[in-house]
C-alpha positions as CSV (number, residue, x, y, z in Angstrom):
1,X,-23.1,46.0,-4.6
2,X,-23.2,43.1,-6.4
3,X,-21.9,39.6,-5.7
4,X,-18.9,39.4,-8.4
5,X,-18.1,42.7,-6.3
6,X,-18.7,41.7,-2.9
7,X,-16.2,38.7,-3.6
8,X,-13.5,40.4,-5.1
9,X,-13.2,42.6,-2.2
10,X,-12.8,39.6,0.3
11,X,-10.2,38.0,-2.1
12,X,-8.5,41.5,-2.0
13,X,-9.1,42.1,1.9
14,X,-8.1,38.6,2.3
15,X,-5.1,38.4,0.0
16,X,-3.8,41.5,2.0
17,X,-4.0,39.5,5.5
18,X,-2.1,36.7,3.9
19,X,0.8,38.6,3.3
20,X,1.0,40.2,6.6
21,X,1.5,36.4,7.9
22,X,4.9,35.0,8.1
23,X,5.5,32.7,4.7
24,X,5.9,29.1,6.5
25,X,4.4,25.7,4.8
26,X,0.7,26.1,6.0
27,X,-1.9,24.1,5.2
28,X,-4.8,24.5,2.9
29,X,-6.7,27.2,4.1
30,X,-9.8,27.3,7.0
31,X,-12.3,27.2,4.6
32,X,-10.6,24.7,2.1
33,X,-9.8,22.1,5.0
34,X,-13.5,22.8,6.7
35,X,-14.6,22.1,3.2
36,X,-12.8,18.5,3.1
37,X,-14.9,17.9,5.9
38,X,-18.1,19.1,5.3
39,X,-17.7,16.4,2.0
40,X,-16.9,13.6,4.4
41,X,-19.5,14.2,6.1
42,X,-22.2,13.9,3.8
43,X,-20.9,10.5,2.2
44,X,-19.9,8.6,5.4
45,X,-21.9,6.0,6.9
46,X,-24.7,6.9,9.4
47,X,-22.6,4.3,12.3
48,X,-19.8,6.4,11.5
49,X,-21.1,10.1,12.0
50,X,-22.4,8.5,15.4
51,X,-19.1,7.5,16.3
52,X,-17.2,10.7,15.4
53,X,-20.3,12.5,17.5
54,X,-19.3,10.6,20.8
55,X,-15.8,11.2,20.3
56,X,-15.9,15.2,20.3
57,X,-17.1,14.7,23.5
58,X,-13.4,14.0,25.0
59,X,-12.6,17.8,23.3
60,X,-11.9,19.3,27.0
61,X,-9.6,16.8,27.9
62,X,-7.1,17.7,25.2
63,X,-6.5,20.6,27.2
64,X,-6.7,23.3,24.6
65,X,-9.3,25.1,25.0
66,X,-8.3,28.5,22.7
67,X,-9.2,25.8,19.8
68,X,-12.6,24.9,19.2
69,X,-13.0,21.4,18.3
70,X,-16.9,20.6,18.6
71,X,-17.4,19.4,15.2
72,X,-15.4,17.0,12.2
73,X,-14.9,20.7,10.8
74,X,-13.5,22.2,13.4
75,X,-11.4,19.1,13.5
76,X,-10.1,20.0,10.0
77,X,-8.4,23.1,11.0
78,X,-7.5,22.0,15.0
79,X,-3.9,21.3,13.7
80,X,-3.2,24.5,12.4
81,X,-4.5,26.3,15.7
82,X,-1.9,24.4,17.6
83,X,0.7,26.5,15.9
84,X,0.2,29.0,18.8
85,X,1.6,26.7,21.0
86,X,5.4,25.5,19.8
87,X,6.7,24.9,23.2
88,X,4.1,21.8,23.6
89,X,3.1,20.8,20.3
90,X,6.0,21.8,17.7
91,X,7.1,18.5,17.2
92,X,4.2,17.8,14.9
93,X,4.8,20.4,12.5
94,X,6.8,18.2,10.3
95,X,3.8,16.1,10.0
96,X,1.6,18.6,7.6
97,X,4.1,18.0,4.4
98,X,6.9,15.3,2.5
99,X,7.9,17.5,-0.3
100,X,9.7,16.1,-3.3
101,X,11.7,17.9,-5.8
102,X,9.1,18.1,-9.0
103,X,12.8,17.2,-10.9
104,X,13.6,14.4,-9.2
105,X,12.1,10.8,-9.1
106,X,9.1,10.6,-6.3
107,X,10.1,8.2,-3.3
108,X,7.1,8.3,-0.9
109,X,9.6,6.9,1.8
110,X,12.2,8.9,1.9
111,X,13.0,12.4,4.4
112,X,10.7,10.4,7.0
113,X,12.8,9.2,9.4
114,X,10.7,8.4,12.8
115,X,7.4,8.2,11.1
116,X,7.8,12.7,10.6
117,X,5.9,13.4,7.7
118,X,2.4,13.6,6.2
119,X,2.0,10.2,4.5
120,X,3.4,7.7,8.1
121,X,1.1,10.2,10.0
122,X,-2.0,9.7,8.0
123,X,-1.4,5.6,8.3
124,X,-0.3,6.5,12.1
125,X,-3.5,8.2,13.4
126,X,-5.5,6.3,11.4
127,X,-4.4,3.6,13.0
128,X,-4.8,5.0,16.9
129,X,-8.4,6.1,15.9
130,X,-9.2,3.2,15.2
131,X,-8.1,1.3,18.2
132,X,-11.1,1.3,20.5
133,X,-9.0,-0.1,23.7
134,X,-7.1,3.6,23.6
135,X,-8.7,6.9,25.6
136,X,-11.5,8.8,24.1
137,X,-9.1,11.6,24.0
138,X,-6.2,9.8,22.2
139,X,-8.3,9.2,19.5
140,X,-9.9,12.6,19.4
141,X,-6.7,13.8,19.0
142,X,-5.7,11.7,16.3
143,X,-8.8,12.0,14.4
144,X,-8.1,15.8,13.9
145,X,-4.7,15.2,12.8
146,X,-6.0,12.5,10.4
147,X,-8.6,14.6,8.9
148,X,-6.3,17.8,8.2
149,X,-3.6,15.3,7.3
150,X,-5.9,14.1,4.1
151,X,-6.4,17.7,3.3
152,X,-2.8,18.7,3.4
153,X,-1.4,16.1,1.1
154,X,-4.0,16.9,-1.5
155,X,-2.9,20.3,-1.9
156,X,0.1,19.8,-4.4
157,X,3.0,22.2,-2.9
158,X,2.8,19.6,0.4
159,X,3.9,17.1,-2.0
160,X,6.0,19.1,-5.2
161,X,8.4,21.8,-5.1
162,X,11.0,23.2,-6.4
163,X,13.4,23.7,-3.8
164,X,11.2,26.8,-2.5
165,X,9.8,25.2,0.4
166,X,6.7,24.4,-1.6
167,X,6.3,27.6,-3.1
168,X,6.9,29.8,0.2
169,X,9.9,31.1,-1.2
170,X,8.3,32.6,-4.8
171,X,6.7,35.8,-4.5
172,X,3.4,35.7,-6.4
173,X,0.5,38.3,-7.7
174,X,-2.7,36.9,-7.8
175,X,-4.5,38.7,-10.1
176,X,-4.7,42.5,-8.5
177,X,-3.6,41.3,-5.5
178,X,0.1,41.3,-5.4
179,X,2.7,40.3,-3.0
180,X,1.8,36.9,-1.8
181,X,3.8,33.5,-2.7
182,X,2.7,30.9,-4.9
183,X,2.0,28.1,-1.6
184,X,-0.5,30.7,0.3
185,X,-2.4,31.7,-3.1
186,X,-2.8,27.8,-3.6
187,X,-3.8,27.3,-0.3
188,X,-6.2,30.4,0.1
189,X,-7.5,32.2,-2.4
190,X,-7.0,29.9,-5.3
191,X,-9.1,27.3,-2.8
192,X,-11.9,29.6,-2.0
193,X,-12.9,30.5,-5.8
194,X,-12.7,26.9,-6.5
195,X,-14.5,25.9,-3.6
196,X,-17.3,28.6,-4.5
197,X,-17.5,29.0,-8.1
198,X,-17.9,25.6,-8.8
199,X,-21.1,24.7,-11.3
200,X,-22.7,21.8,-8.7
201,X,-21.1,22.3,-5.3
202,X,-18.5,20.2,-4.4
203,X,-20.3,19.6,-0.8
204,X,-23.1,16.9,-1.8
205,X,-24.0,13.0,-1.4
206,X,-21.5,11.9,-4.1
207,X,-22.9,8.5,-6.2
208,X,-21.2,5.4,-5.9
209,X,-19.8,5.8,-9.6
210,X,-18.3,9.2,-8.7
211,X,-16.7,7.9,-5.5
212,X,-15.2,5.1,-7.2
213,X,-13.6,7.7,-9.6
214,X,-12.7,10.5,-7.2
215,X,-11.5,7.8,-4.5
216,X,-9.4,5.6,-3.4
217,X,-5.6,4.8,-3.3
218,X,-3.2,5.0,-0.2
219,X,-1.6,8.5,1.0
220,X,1.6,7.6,-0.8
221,X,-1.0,7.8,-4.2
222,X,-2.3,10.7,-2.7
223,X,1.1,11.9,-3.0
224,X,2.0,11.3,-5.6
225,X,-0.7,12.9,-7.4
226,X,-0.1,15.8,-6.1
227,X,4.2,16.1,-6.7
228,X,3.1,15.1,-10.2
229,X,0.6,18.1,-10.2
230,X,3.1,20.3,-8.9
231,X,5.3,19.3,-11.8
232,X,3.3,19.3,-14.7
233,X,0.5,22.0,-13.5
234,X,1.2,24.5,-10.8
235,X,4.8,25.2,-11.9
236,X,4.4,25.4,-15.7
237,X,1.0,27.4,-15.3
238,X,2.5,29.9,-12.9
239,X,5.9,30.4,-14.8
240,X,4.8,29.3,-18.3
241,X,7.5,27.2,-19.0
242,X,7.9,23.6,-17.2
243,X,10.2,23.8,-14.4
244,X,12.9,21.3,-15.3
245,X,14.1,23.2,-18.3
246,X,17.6,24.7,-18.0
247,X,18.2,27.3,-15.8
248,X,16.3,28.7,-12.4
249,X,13.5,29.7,-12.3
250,X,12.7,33.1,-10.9
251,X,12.2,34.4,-7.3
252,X,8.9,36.0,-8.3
253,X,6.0,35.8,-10.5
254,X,2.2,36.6,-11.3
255,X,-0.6,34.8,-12.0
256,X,-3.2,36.0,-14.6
257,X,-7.1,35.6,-14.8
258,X,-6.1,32.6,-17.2
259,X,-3.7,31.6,-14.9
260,X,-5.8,31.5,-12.7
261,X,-9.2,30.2,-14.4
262,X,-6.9,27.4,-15.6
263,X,-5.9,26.7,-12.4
264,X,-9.6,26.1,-10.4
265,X,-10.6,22.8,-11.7
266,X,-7.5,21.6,-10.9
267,X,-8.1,22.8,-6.8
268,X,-11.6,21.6,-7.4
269,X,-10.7,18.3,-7.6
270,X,-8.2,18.0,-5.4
271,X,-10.5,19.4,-2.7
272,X,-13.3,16.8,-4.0
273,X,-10.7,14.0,-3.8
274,X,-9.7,14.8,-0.2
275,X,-13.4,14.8,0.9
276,X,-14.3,11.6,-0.5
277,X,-10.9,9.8,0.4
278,X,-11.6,11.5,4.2
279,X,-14.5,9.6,4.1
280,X,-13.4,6.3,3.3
281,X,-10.6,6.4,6.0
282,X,-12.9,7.3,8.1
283,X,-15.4,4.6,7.6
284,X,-12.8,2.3,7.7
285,X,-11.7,3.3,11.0
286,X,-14.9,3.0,12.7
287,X,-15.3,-0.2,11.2
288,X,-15.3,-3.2,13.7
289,X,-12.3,-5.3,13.6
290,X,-9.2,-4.2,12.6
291,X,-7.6,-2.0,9.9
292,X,-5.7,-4.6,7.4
293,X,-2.1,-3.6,7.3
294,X,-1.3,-0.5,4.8
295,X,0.8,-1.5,1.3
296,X,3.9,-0.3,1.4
297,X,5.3,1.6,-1.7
């Protein structure tokens, strides 16, 4: 069997467990977020890898040990495993997403009261990692939420939707798989193509030049970027007609091949972007001294 077949039947096989799961705002997928990470990685400084070695060290202490956490990657997707466990850690589930109607005006600050969305939680753990006078294990635990934080907001239906909680609520085809909704195909499927079709993988040293271009900016930016792709990308490509036009949209639609070949560079780059911009927070965390205080937008 070839390899164009062998990855059409994990996209099918895998489409099909997607839609037995219950459609809730989920973050990029495992491989998409272990991705992010894998990108930090190999652009952050040598100090910095060091640090982030020690500090997986305090895993056991978190007191979950159903969710592996051994590695920056496993620290990608350690969020998402907590989902298990509502009774002790359901009051951070807010903190994956600060959606914006893609027909309204974009106002990073607002619907987070109490510091309960993405963009205050990115600046908040970023923050307690940093902080070297706090336990090993405090900053563990907000270096996972951190690093999946980045990913989340880079994925545009965290940041644009249509009143559809992000796309949850809009039954989707993706190609011959049917029956999934437009968030899980961006986070999953979409994600995994991107991630492995791509001409010069997206997991590499990145030059300086390409950094500068693919980086920086403040989670507000970040999400910004993403409610504007929502609005002028991911809505318009999946329903062919931009979503602020008169009338509703439909409860249900289907995404071609050239739907969905349109649609990879797009999830390329946001992946990239979340990699390299993981990096730089993360760098800046383990930095001595401390973190200059965030711009507010």
């Amino acid at each position: 069997m070839g390899h164009r077949a062998i990855r059409n039947r994990f996209l099918i096989a895998f489409a099909a467990l997607l839609a037995m799961l219950p459609a809730q705002a989920h973050a990029w997928g495992e491989f998409a977020h272990r991705t992010t990470a894998e990108i930090a990685l190999e652009n952050i400084r040598p100090e910095t890898r060091a640090a982030i070695a020690e500090l997986l060290k305090a895993a056991p202490e978190l007191g979950e040990p159903d969710c592996e956490l051994s590695s920056l990657e496993d620290a990608a997707v350690w969020p998402d495993c907590l989902r298990k466990d509502y009774w002790r850690w359901g009051y951070t589930f807010a903190w994956h997403y600060r959606t914006t109607p893609v027909c309204e005006a974009y106002e990073p600050r607002k619907n987070c009261s109490g510091q309960n969305c993405i963009l205050a939680q990115i600046e908040r753990n970023q923050r307690i990692l940093a902080d070297e006078d706090l336990p090993a294990n405090v900053r563990l635990e907000a270096l996972a939420f951190l690093v999946h934080f980045i990913g989340d907001v880079h994925m545009p239906l965290h940041s644009g939707d249509h009143e559809d909680r992000g796309g949850n609520d809009i039954e989707t085809d993706y190609g011959i798989a049917p029956g999934l909704n437009l968030h899980w195909i961006w986070d999953g499927p979409l994600a995994e193509r991107a991630i492995t079709s791509a001409e010069v993988p997206l997991v590499r040293r990145y030059t300086a030049e390409e950094r500068a271009e693919l980086g920086g900016g403040t989670p507000a930016d970040w999400g910004r970027e993403s409610w504007q792709t929502s609005r002028d990308f991911v809505y318009p490509n999946a329903f062919d007609r931009p979503p602020c036009d008169e009338g509703e949209l439909p409860d249900e639609t289907a995404l071609t091949q050239e739907d969905i070949e349109r649609a990879i560079p797009i999830s390329q780059r946001r992946v990239t972007q979340a990699g390299i911009r993981m990096a730089e927070y993360l760098d800046a965390a383990f930095a001595p001294g401390p973190l200059p205080e965030p711009e507010r937008n």
